[in-house]
N, C-alpha and C positions, 0 to 999 in steps of 0.2 A: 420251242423253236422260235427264234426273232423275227420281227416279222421281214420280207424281204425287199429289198430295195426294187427301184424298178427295171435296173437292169436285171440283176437277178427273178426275179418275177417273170420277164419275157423270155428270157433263156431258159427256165423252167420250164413254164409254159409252151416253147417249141419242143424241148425234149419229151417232153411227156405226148406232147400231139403225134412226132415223129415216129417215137418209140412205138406207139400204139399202131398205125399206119403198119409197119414195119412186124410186127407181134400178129398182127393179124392176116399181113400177106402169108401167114406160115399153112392158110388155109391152102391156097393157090399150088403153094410146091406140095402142099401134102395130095392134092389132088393129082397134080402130074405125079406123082410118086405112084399112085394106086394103080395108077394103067399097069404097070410092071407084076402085079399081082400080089400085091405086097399086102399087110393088114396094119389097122391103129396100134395096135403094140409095136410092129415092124416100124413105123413111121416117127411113133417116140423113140423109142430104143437106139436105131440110128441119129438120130437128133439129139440126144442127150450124147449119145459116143463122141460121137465127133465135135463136139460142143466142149467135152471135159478137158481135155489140153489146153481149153485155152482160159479156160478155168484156174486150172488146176497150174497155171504157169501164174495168172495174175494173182493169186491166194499165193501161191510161192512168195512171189516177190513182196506185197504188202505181210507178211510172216518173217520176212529177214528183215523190212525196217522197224519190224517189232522189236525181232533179238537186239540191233542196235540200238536200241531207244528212241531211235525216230518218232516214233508214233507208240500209241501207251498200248500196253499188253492186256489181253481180254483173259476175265480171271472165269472160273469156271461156271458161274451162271450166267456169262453171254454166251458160252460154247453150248451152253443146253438151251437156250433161246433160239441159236443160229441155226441148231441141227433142227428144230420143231419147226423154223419157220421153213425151214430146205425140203423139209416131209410135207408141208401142205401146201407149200408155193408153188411149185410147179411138179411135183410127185403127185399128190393127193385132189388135188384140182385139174390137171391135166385128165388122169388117169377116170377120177367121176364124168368128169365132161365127156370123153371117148365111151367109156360106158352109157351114158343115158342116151345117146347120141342113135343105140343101137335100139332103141324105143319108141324115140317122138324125134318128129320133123326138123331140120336143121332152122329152120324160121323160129319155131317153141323152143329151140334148145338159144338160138340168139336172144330171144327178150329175157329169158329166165336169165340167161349171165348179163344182162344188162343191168339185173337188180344190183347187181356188185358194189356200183356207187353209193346207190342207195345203204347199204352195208356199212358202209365206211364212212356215212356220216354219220348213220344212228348209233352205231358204236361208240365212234369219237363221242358223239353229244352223249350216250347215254353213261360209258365207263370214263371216258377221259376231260370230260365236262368241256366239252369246245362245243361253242353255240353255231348253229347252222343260219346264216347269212339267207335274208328276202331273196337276193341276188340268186344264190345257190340251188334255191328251189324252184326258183322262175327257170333257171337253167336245167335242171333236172326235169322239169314239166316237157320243157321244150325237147330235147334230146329223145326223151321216153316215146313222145306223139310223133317224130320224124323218125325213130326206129321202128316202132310198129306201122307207120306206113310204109317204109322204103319193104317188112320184111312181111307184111301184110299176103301177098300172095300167095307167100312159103309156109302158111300156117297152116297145121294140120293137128286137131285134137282127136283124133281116133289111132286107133290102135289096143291092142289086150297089152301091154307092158306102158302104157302111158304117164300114169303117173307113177310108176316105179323110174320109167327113165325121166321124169319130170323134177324127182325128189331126190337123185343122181345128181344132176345139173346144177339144181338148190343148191347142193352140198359142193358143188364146185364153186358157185360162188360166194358163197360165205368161207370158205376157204381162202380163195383167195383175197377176199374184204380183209381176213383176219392178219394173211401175209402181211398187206399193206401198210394194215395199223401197227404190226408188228414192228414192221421194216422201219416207218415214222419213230417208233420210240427207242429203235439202238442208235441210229443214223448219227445221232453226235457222239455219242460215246466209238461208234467202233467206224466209223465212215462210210459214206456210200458204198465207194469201189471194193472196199474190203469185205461189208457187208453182202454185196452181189456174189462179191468172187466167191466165198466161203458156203453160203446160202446153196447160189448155183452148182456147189462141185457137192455138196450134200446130195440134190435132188437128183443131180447123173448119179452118183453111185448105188441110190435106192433105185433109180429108174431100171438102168443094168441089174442090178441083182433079179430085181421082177423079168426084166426080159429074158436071159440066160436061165430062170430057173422057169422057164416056160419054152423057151425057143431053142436052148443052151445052145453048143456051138455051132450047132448044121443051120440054125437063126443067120447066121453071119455069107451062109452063099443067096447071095441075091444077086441078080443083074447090074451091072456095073453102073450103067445110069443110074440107079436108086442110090449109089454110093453116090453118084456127083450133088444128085439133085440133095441129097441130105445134110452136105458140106454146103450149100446154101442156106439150108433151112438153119444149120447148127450158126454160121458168124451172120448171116444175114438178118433170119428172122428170130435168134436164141441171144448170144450172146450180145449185140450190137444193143438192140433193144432193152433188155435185160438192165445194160450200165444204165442208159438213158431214164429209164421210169425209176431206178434209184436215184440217180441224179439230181431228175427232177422232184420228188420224193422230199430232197434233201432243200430245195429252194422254194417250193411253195406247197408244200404236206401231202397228206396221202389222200384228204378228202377231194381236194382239188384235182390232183395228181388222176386222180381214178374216174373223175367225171371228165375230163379231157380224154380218158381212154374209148371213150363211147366214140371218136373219131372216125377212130380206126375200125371196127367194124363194118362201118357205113361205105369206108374207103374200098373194102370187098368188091361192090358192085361195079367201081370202075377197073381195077384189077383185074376182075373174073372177064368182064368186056375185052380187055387190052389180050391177056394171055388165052384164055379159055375160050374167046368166042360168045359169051351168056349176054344174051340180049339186057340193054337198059330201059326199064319202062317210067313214063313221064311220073308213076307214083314214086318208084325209087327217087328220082330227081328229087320231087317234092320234101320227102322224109331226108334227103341232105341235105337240102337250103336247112331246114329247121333244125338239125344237128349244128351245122356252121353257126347259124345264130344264137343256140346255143352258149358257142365256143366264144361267140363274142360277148358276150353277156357276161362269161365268167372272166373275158380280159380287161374289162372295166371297173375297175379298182385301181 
């Protein structure tokens, strides 16, 4: 990848902040969702449905500037890249995460995917030889000490399935680490948009078949607000974000890319405030200054 210019570098850099903000409010609707009596399969399942049209329209359309030659044609070992990364990008990561979830405290289940960054560097540094930047780790330090504060109250190490859903969670983010770096080494060859659209209509259709062969079609009568609110969750917090974190992906990498997603987590606490009513306490404040400086840390370059 070239290195980026600085416009490109900042537009990056906001796509990735945004995207992440946006990925993470999908907390918020999936909570309003739950009042309705719904469960985490019910909550993916419709979010991946309503999600694939529009998938499955933008993989159309970059598929027909293929047949025309517009754009180069993906020979059969990027389609078995695309389909692996579609299984653990948001199938096999989602799906861990909602499981261990049903274990350990949503505070343990936030730091353990926090390691994710972490992932995506030691990876890069240790398979793809890219050296990890002072910068990088200062920023990593920083992020890690204002997420464990902000989620500090919410931790809870007890429980009999603890480190089963502990090692759940792991495996969701080293999944999705591996997406990312995945995602980094097609990016020029098969393009971002193309790369999201095809990935994303992968992960709905394994998502659906899991949900259908557990819920099958009597899955589909729920309350009609769970319909609305999950037509949010699908272009708001699935598909919109989705482009954006390839995007930026594509302008300043995946390790950068993944440590700007620490944002959005953080972003939770004023969201849950705004929609939910969830009180902010002066700790959370404290663990977001140090996320934010973070963020700046890593745009000083």
């Amino acid at each position: 990848m070239q290195p980026p210019t600085s416009r490109m570098f900042w537009t990056g850099f906001a796509l990735a902040g945004l995207g992440a903000v946006l990925f993470s409010a999908k907390a918020i609707v999936a909570k309003l969702t739950y009042r309705y009596g719904v469960h985490a399969l019910d909550v993916i399942g419709f979010r991946m449905m309503l999600s694939l049209p529009f998938f499955l329209a933008i993989a159309g359309f970059q598929a027909r500037r293929a047949r025309l030659g517009r754009i180069a044609r993906l020979d059969w070992r990027d389609g078995l890249r695309i389909v692996f990364l579609g299984c653990i990008g948001y199938y096999l990561s989602s799906f861990l995460d909602f499981l261990g979830l049903q274990y350990i405290s949503a505070g343990l289940e936030r730091l353990i995917l926090f390691l994710a960054p972490t992932f995506v560097l030691l990876i890069s540094a240790g398979f793809l030889k890219r050296p990890i930047a002072r910068r990088q780790w200062i920023a990593m330090g920083l992020a890690y000490f204002g997420v464990a504060l902000a989620f500090w109250g919410d931790l809870s190490f007890s429980g009999d399935g603890v480190v089963i859903g502990s090692l759940c969670v792991l495996g969701a983010a080293i999944s999705y680490a591996l997406y990312l770096i995945g995602s980094g080494e097609l990016i020029e060859r098969v393009t971002a948009t193309r790369l999201a659209a095809y990935a994303m209509t992968v992960s709905a259709i394994v998502t659906l078949a899991h949900f259908f062969l557990v819920r099958g079609w009597a899955g589909l009568s729920v309350p009609w607000p769970v319909y609305q609110l999950s037509l949010i969750h699908a272009v708001l917090n699935t598909v919109l974000p989705t482009f954006m974190v390839m995007w930026a992906v594509a302008r300043i990498g995946a390790p950068l890319a993944s440590q700007l997603g620490l944002i959005g987590p953080v972003s939770i606490l004023f969201l849950a405030y705004v929609f939910l009513g969830e009180p902010i306490t002066a700790m959370q404040v404290a663990g977001t200054v140090f996320v934010a400086v973070s963020a700046i840390v890593l745009g000083r370059r």
